[in-house]
Residue frames as a rotation matrix with the C-alpha (Angstrom) as fourth column:
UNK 1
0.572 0.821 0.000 0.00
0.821 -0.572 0.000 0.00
0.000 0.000 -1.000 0.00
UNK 2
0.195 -0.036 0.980 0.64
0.308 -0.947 -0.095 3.76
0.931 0.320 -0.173 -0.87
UNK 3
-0.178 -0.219 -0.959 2.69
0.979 -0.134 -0.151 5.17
-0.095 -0.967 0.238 2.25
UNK 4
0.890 0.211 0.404 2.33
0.204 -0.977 0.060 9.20
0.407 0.029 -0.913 3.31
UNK 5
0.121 -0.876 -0.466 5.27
0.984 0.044 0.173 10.64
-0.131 -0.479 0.868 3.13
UNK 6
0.891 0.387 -0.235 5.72
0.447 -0.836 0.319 14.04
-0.073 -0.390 -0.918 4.78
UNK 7
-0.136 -0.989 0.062 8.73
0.932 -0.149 -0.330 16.49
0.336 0.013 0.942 4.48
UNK 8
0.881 0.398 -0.256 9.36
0.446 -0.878 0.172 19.51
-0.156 -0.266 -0.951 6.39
UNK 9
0.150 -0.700 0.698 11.98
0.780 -0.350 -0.519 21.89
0.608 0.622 0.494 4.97
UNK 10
0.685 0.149 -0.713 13.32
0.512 -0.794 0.326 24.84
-0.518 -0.589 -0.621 7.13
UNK 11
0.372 -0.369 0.852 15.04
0.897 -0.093 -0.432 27.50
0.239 0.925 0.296 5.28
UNK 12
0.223 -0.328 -0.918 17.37
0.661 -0.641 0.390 30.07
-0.716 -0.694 0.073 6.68
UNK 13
-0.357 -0.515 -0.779 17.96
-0.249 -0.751 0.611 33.14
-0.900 0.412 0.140 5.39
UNK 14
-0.235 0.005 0.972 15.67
0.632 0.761 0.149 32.24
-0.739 0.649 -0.182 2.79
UNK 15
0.550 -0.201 -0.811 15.97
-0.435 -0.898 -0.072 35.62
-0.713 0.392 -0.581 0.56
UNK 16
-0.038 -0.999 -0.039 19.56
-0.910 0.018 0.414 34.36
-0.413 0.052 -0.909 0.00
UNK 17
-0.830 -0.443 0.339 18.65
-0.349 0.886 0.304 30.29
-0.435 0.134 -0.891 -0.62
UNK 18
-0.013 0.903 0.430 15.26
-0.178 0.421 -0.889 29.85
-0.984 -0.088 0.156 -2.19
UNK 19
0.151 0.027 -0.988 16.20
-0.987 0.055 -0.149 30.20
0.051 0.998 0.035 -5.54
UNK 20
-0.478 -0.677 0.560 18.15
-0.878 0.381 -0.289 26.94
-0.018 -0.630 -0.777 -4.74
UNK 21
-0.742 0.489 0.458 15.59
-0.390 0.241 -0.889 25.59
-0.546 -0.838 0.012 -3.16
UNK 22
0.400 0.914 -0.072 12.93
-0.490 0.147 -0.859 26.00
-0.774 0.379 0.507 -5.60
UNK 23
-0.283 -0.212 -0.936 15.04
-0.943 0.241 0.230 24.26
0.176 0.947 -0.268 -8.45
UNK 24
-0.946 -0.211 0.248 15.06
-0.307 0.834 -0.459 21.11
-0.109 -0.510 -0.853 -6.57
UNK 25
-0.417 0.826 0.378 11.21
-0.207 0.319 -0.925 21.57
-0.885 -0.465 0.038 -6.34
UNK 26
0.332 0.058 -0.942 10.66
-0.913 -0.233 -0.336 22.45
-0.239 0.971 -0.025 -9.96
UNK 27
-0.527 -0.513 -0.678 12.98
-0.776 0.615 0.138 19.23
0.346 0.599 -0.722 -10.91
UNK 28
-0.931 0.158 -0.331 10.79
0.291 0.866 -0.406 17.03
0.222 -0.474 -0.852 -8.56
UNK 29
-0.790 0.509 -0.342 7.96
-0.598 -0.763 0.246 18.26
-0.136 0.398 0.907 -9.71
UNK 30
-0.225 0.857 -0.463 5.87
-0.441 0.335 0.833 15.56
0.869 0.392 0.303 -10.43
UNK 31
-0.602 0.021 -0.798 6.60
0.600 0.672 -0.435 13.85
0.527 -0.741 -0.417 -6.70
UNK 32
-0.926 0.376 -0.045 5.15
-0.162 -0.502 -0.850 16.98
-0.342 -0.779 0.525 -4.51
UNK 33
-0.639 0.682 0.356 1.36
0.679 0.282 0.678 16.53
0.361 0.675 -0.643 -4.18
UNK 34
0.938 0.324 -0.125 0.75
0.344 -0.817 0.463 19.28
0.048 -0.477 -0.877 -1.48
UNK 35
-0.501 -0.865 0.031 3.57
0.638 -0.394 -0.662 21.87
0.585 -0.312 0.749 -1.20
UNK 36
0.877 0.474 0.072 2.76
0.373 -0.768 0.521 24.45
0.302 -0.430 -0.851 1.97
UNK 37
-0.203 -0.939 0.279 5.02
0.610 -0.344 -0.714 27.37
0.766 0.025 0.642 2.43
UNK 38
0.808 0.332 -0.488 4.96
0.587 -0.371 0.720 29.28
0.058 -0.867 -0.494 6.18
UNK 39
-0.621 -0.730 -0.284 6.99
0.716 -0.381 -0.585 32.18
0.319 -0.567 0.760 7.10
UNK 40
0.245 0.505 -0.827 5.95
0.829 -0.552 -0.092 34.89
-0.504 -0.663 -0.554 9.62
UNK 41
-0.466 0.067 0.883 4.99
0.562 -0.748 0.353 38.64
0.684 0.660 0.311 7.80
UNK 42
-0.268 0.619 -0.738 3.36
0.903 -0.106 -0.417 41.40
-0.336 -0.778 -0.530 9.85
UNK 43
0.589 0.805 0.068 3.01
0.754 -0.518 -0.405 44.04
-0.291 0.289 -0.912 7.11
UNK 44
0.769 -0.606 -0.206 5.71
-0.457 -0.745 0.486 45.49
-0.448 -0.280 -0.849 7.61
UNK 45
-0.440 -0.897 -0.038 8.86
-0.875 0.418 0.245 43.01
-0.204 0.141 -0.969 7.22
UNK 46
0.645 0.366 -0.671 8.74
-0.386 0.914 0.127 39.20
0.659 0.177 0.731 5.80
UNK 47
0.736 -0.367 0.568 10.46
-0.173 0.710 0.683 36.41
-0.654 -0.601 0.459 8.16
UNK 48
0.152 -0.780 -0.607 14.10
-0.986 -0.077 -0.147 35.86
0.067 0.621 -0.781 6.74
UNK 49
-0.607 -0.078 0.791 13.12
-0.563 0.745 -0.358 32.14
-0.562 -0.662 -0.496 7.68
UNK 50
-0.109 0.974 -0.201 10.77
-0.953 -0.045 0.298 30.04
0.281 0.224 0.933 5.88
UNK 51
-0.716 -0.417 0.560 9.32
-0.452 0.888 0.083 26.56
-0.532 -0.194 -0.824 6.25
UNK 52
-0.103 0.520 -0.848 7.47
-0.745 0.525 0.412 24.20
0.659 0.674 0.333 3.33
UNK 53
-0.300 0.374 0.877 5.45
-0.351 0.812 -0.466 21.27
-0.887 -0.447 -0.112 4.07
UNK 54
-0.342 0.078 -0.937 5.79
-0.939 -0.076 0.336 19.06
-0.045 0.994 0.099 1.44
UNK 55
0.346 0.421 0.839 3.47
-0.244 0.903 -0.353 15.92
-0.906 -0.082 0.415 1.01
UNK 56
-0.626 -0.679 -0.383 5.63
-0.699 0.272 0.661 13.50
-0.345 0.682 -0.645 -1.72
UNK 57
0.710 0.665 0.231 3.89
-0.366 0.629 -0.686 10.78
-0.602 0.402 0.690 -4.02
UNK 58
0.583 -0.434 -0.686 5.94
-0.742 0.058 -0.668 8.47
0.330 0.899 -0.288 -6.29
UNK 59
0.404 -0.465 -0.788 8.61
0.258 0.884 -0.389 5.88
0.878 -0.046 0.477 -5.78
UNK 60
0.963 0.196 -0.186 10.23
0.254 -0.423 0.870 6.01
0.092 -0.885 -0.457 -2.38
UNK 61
-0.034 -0.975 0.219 13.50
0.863 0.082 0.499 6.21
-0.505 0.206 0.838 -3.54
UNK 62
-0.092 -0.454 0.886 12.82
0.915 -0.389 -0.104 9.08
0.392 0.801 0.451 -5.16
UNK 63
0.876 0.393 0.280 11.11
0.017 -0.606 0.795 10.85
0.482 -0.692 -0.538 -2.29
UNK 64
0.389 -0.868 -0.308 14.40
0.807 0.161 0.568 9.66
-0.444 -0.469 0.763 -0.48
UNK 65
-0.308 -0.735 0.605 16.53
0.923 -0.386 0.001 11.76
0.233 0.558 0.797 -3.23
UNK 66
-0.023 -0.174 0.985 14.82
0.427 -0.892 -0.147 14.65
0.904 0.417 0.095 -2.79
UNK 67
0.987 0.008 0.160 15.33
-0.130 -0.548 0.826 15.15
0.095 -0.836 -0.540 0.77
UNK 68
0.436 -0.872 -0.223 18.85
0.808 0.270 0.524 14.10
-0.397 -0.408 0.822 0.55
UNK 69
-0.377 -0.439 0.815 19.34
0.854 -0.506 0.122 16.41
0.359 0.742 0.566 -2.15
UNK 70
0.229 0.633 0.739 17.39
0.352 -0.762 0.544 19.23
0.908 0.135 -0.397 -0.43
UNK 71
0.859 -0.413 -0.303 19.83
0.496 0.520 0.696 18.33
-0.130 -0.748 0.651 2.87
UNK 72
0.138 -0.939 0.315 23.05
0.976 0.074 -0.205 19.19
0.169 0.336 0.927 0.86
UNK 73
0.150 0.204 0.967 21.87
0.696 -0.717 0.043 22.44
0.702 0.667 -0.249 0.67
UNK 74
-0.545 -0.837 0.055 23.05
0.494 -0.373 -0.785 25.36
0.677 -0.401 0.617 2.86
UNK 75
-0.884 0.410 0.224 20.88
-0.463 -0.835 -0.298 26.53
0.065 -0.367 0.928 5.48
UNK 76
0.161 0.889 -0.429 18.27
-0.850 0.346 0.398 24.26
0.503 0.301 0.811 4.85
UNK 77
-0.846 -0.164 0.508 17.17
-0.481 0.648 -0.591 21.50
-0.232 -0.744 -0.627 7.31
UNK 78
-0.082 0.834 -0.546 14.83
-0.716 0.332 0.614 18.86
0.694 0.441 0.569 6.51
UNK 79
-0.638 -0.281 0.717 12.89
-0.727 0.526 -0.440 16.54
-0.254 -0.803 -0.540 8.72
UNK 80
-0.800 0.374 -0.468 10.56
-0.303 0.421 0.855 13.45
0.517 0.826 -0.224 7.61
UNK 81
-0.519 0.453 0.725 7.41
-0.409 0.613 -0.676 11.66
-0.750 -0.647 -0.133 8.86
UNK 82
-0.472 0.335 -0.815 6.18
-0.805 0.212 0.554 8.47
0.359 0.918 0.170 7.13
UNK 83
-0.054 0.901 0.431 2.95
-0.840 0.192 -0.506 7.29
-0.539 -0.390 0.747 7.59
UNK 84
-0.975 -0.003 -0.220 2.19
-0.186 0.547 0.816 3.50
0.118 0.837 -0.534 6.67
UNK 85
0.022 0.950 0.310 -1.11
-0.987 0.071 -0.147 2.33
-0.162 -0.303 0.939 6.01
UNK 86
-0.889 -0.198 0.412 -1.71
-0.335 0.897 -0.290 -0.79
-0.312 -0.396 -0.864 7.31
């Protein structure tokens, strides 16, 4: 069976690293089926932080790659949770 597999992405200084960032998503493009981006804004200033929830779909090896590959990256900190269904 079809597992959920969750990634959270934190992104320092993400001004400076999202370009980066977003190739990775762009190239893995067909795996992301939910992508949610958070950072804190108050009208005034944006959050030089950000974090994505990304919900993955596809082979798990390839979900694997793109968090390793989204790892390598400076500044950027990725954590998983994978859901099986039983």
């Amino acid at each position: 069976k079809d597992k959920h597999i969750i990634l959270g992405v934190h992104i320092t200084d993400r001004i400076k690293r999202a370009h980066k960032v977003q190739e990775l998503l762009t190239q893995y493009g067909c795996n992301i089926k939910t992508r949610i981006g958070i950072h804190d804004v108050d009208g005034e200033k944006c959050s030089t932080n950000g974090l994505l929830i990304l919900e993955l779909a596809g082979k798990m090896a390839t979900c694997e790659k793109l968090a390793e590959e989204l790892a390598t990256l400076e500044g950027v900190e990725v954590q998983k949770m994978i859901f099986d269904h039983d």
